[in-house]
N, C-alpha and C positions, 0 to 999 in steps of 0.2 A: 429113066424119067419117072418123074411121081405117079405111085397108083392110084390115083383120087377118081373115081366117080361121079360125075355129075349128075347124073339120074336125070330121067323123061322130065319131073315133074318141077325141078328147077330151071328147066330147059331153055325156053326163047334165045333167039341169039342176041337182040337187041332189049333194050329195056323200055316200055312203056311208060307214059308221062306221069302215072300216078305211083309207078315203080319208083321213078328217076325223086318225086317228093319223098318218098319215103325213106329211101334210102339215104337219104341229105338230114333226117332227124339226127337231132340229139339222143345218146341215149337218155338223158333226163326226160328228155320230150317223148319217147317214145315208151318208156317205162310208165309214167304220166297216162299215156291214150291208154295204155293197154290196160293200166289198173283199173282205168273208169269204165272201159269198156267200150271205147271210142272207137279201137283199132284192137280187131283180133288176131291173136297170136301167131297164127297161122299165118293168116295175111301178111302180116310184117315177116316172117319168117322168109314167106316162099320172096316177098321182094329182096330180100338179104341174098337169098340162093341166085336166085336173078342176075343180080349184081356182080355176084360173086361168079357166076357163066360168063357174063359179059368180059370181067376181068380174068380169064380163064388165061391167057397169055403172059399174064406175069408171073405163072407159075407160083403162087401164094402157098396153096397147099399140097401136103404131103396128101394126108386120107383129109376128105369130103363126102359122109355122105346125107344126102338131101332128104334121102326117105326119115332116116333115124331125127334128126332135126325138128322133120314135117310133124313125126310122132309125139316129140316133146312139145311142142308146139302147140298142138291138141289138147295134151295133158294138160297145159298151162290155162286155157280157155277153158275146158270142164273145171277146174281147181277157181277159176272165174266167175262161173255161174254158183258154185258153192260158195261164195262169200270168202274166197282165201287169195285173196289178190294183194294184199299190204307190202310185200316182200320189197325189198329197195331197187333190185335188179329185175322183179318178175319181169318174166318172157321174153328177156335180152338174149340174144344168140350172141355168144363172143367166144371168137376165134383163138386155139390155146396152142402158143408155143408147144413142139411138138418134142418137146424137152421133158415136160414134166407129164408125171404119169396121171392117167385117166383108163378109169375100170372097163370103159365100152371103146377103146380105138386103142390102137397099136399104140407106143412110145420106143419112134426109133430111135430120136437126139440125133436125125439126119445122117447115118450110117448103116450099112449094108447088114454088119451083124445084129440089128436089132431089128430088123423089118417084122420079123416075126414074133416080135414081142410084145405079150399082153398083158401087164399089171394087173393084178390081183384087187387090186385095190384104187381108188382117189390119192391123187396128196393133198394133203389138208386145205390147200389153197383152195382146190377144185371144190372138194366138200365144203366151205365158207362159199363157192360162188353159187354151186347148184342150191347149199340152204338159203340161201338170198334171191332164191326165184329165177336163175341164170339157168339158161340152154348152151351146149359147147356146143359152137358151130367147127366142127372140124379140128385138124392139128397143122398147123402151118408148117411151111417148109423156114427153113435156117442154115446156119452155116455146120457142118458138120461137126458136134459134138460139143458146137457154140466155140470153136477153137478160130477165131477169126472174126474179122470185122467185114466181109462183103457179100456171104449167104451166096455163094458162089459154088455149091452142093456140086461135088464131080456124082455122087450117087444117085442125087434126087431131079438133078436140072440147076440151072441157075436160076435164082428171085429177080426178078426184072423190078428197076423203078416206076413207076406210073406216071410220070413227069417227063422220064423217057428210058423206055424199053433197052437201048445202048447201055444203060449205066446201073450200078448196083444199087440197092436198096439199104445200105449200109448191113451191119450184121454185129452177133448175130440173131437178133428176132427178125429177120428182112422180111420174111414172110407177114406176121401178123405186122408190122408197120404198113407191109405194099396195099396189105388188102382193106386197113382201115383208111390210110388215105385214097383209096382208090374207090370208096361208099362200100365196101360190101361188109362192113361192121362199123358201129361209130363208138368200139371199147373193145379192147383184144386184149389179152397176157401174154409179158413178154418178161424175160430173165436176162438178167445183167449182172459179169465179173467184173466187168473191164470196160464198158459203153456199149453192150449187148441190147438192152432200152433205148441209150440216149444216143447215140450212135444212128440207126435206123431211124429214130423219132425226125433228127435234125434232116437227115437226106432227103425224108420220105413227104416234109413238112409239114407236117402231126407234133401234139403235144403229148411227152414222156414223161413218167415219172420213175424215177429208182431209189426209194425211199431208205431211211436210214437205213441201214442192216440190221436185219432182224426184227424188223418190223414186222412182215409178215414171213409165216413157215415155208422154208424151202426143202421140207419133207418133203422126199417123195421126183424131187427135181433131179435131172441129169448134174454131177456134181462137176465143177472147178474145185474149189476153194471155199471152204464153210468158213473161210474168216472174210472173203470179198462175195459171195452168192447171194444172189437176191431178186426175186420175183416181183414183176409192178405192171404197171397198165400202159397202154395205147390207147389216145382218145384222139379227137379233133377238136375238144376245146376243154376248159379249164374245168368246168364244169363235174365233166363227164368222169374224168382223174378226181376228182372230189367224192365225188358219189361212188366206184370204188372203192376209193380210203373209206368212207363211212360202213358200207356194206363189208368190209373185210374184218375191217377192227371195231364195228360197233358205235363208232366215234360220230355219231351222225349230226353235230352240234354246226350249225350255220357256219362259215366259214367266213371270220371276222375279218373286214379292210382293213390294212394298218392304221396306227393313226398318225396324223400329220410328220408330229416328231420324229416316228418309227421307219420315216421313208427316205431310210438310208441303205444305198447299194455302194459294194464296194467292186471298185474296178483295179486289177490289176496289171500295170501294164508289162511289166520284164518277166513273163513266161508266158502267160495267154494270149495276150496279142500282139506277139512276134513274127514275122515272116507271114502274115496271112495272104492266100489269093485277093488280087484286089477288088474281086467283087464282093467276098465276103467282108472284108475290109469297109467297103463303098455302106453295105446293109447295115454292118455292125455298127460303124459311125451315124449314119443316120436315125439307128432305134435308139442310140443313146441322147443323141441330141432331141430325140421327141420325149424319152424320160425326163429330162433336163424342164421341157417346154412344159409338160405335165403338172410339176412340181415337187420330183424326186430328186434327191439330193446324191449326186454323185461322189464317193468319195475316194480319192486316190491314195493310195499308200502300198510299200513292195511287202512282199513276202519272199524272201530269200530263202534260198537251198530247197526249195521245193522240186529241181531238179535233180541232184544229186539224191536224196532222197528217194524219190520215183527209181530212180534207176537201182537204187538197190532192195527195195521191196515189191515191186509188182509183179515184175516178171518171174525172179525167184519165189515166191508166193506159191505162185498157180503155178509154177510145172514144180514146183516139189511136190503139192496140194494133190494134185488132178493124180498122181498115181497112186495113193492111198487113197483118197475121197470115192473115183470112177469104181475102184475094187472093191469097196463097201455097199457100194450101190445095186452092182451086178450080183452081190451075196444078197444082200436084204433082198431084195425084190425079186429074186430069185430067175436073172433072166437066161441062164441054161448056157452063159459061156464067160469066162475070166478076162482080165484085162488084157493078156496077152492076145487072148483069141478077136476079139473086139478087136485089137488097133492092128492084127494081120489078116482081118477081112474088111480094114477101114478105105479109104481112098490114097491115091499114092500122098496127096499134099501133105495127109493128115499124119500118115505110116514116118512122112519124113520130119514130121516136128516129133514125135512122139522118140524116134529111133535119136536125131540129135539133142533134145532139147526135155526129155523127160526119164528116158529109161537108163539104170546106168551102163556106164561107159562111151553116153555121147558126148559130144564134144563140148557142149551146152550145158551139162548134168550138173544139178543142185546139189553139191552138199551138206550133209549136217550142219556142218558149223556156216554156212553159207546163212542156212533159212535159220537157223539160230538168232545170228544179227540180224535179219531182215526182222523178225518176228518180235526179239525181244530188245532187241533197241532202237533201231531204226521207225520199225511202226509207231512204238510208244511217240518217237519225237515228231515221226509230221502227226501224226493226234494231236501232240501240244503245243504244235507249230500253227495248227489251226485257231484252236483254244485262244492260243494268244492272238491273233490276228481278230478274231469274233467279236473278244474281248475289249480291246484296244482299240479298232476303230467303231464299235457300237453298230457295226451295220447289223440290217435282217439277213442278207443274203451276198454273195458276191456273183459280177456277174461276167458272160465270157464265151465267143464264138463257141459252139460245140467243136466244131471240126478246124480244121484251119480250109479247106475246101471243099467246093460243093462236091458232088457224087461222081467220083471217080466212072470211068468206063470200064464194065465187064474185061478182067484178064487185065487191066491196069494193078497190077498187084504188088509190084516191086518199086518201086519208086513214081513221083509223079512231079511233073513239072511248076514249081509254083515261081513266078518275077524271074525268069529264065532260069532257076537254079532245079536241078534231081533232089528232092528230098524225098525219105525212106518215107514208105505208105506208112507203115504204123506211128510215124513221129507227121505226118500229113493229118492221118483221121483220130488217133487215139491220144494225139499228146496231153491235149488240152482235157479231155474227160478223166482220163489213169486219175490224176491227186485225187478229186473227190471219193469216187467207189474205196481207192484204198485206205484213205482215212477213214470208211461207213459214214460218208454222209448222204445226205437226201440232196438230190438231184435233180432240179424238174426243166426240160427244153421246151421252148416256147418258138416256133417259126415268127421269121421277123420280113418274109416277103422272096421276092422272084429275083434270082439275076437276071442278067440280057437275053442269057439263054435258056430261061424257064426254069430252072432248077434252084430247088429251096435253100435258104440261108436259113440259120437259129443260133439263139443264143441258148445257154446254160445259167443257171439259177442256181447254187451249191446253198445252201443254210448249214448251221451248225446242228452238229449230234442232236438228235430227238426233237426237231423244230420243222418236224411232218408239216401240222395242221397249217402255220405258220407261212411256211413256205408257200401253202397251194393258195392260201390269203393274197398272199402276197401276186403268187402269179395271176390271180384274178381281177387284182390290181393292174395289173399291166400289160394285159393282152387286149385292153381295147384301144392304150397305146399303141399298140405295135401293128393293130387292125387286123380285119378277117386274112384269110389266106385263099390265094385262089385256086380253087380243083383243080386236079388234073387233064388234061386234055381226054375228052369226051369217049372219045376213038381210041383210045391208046394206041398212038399213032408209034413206029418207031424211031421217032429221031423229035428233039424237043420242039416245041412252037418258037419263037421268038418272040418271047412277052417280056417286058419287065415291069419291076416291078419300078416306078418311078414315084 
């Protein structure tokens, strides 16, 4: 079970009505009070901790602790009354993937042989947050070594959803999605190979981004694959995903609407919306027809071999990737054991993808000339499969359920039932996200409402190579189409409400 601490002083069991306000801010909103002095640091802080007690059953976090928090907190209020309040993020506590490294809290990356590890150092994301006036609230929990989509930790606990406790949080950032949907941050960091961000975002019904590759440094991160690795936020509204982008890269220029012309989405139907559960089917059709109603222009056209394609660069990728990248990381950072040692104190799930599917002589093992063509032909053409498709139909973005179903049930891991047929989990949650990430493109999920059974629906927003700013334009455009999203049940009860969303 996770060692996290919740200390006396974040304690109550239940949350207070001005706690319950507080923690429903924006972080714009709440950056805002704090700069003017509206709402002190602390204050907001301990209601965060609050929150974050309350939701202590979704097992969010690895390490928690409340004192060290309370302390920055302080700092930030005296740095207040000195006149140094400007900062974009000051006195935001945002909860950090427990992947990437941080000088003052362990960096397991959700496995056993790292518990005891403490970096030396920030990676430079951290350092861009804390010089932008941010407090790390804690290191969430995730899927073990981000090797997975369900944050389903044999070492740390499993991440519970907040929509309902039965089912996963998607993965693997589960942890900081559970906890930002559930109020007890309204901005978390999260890292994304494969739908690590957008994956959890859609489950958890929070908005994700996973911005081009390479946009921001994943120095310093637990590694995949430095040609798919990529670090980005959790929020609850568009907003707050913006104001990250700005604080990260400096970029802090308004975030222009498109203009009329430019409100062009492209929908593709013969891969992304194939075989869907019919509820997300029921959401997805509905958010399109209120774009339509809006005055966005939908426009239809295929993109072939985007299958074949996938199939021969993603997978091959990351497990050729992950066993040079992970042994580079464990040298630099010096964390006191090799890759062998790491994945023979791992969990058995993890021991058995690593023993089939990465090391050689398993069954699954990459060869050179395998990741050859993955890398040097393969990738080059869906890059210019995209390219052309950008280009051709003029859209800003394409668009496309995240997942093909809502949030699987804890131990639901091997196949899942969708229109009476078993199809493979990972062609269930991952099908429809894998093209973007492995092309590097920017990414942003936008929740689009409730099924019958309370559990979040979203779509995907994919824009072309370097069309950051563009895209979050864009999605701010269209999340008051798609309208608020409703909280999670209060209680975090375990089994979902019967709400929908109608």
């Amino acid at each position: 079970m996770p060692n996290t601490s919740t200390g006396t002083s974040a304690g109550a069991a239940s949350t207070t009505p001005s706690t319950l306000s507080l923690t429903a801010l924006s972080a714009t909103e709440a950056v805002r009070r704090m700069q003017s002095g509206e709402l002190a640091c602390e204050r907001y802080a301990q209601a965060l901790l609050e929150q974050c007690h309350a939701a202590r059953g979704l097992n969010a976090f690895i390490t928690l602790e409340p004192e060290r928090v309370l302390a920055d907190a302080r700092a930030r209020d005296r740095e207040r009354r000195h006149g140094a309040a400007s900062r974009p993020l000051f006195g935001l506590p945002i909860p950090i993937k427990d992947s990437v490294n941080t000088r003052d809290y362990a960096t397991t990356a959700g496995s056993p042989g790292l518990r005891g590890f403490h970096p030396q150092e920030d990676a430079p994301i951290i350092v861009a947050l804390r010089r932008a006036g941010a407090i790390v609230l804690g290191k969430t929990n995730l899927h073990e070594l981000s090797f997975g989509w369900t944050s389903n930790n044999l070492a740390f606990g499993a991440v519970r959803n907040p929509y309902d406790r039965t089912r996963i949080p998607g993965g693997s950032s589960g942890g900081t999605a559970a906890i930002v949907a559930a109020r007890g941050a309204p901005l978390g960091l999260a890292e994304d190979t494969e739908g690590s961000i957008r994956v959890p975002a859609a489950l958890c019904g929070i908005a994700g981004f996973r911005p081009t590759t390479g946009r921001y440094s994943t120095q310093g991160c637990v590694p995949i694959s430095p040609l798919f690795d990529q670090v980005g936020p959790h929020a609850r509204c568009l907003a707050d995903l913006a104001l990250f982008d700005a604080a990260v890269t400096g970029d802090a220029a308004p975030l222009a609407p498109p203009a009329l012309r430019a409100m062009r989405i492209g929908v593709v139907r013969d891969f992304w919306f194939e075989g869907l559960d019919p509820e997300v089917e029921r959401l997805t059709v509905r958010a399109l027809e209120a774009l339509r109603a809006a005055g966005f222009e939908l426009v239809e056209s295929p993109l072939p071999g985007v299958q074949s394609l996938i199939d021969r660069i993603t997978d091959q990728v990351q497990l050729h990737d992950v066993r040079f990248a992970l042994q580079r990381y464990l040298e630099q950072y010096h964390a006191g054991l090799d890759l062998e040692t790491l994945i023979a104190r791992a969990s058995p799930d993890i021991q058995a993808i690593f023993k089939d599917d990465v090391f050689p002589g398993g069954k699954d093992f990459v060869t050179g000339e395998m990741y050859a063509q993955a890398t040097q032909r393969d990738l080059p053409l869906l890059r210019a499969l995209y390219q052309d498709y950008f280009a051709r139909t003029g859209v800003t973005a394409m668009i496309f359920p995240a997942t093909r179903v809502p949030a699987p049930r804890i131990g639901e891991e091997t196949s899942i039932e969708v229109r009476g047929a078993q199809v493979p989990f990972e062609s269930a949650i991952a099908r429809n996200i894998a093209p973007g990430s492995s092309a590097g493109l920017p990414g942003l999920v936008l929740p689009v409402g409730l099924t019958a059974a309370g559990l979040p629906v979203s779509l995907e927003l994919d824009g072309p190579s370097g069309s950051d700013r563009a895209l979050l334009a864009l999605g701010a455009s269209l999340e008051p189409v798609f309208g608020p999203m409703p909280a999670p049940p209060p209680d975090y009860m375990p089994t979902a409400t019967s709400r929908s969303s109608s």
